[in-house]
C-alpha angles and dihedrals in degrees: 000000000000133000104265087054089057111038087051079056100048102094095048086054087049090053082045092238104139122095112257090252095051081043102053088050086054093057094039083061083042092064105047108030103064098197095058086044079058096051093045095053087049091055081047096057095040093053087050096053099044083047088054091064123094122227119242115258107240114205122193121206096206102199083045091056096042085049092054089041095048087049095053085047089047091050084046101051095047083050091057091037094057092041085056100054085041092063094037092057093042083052091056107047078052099052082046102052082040092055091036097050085040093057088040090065084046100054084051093051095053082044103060091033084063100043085048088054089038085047089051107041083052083052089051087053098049090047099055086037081061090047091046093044089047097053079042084062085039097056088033083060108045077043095059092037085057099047089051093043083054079043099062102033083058088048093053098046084054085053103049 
């Protein structure tokens, strides 16, 4: 093995993580190759003396905790709360332009259906004023026909 190998395997031998095999071959190095020895005792010392410091006592207040945790619920809810309303009102005003747009058109429907039965009614009526109007011509002219026929029956007795 050479150094690099080995010193990319020293901490492992220090946690004691190798196989007993993979271990041996690392001490064997160890014992012959004086820098690595050196850097092997430095990991040593430096395990010992992280192992030397305590670790911090940690204390929890647990009401202190459930209060905290019930806040943050309590923030949460009256987000969604307020989300909720929020949607619901935007919903609303939807569903009311979409009906009011949809009565709109159907006010304009019932609009244009009445101005075509008001349209074809006054066609009707046109169209029996024309009618009228023709039979008035009709009856003028069988009128006039028979006042000249009288005309010139008069004009020929005067003549006579």
């Amino acid at each position: 093995m050479n150094c690099t190998n080995v010193r990319e395997r020293l901490p492992e031998l220090l946690y004691e993580s190798l196989s007993l095999a993979e271990a041996e071959k690392l001490n064997d190095h160890l014992a012959h190759c004086l820098a690595c020895k050196s850097e092997f005792a430095s990991l040593q010392d430096l395990q010992r003396t992280l192992d030397s410091v305590r670790a911090p006592d940690e204390s929890v207040h647990l009401p202190t905790l459930y209060r905290c945790i019930a806040d943050l619920h309590q923030k949460k809810t009256k987000r969604w709360r307020r989300t909720a309303l929020s949607m619901a009102g935007i919903a609303a005003a939807v569903i009311v332009v979409i009906a009011f747009r949809l009565e709109i058109r159907l006010d304009m429907d019932k609009l244009s259906r009445e101005v075509e039965t008001r349209d074809r009614r006054q066609q009707q009526a046109i169209g029996r004023l024309q009618e009228n109007l023709a039979q008035v011509r009709i009856i003028m002219q069988r009128q006039l026909n028979a006042r000249q026929v009288v005309l010139d029956s008069s004009n020929k007795g005067e003549d006579q």
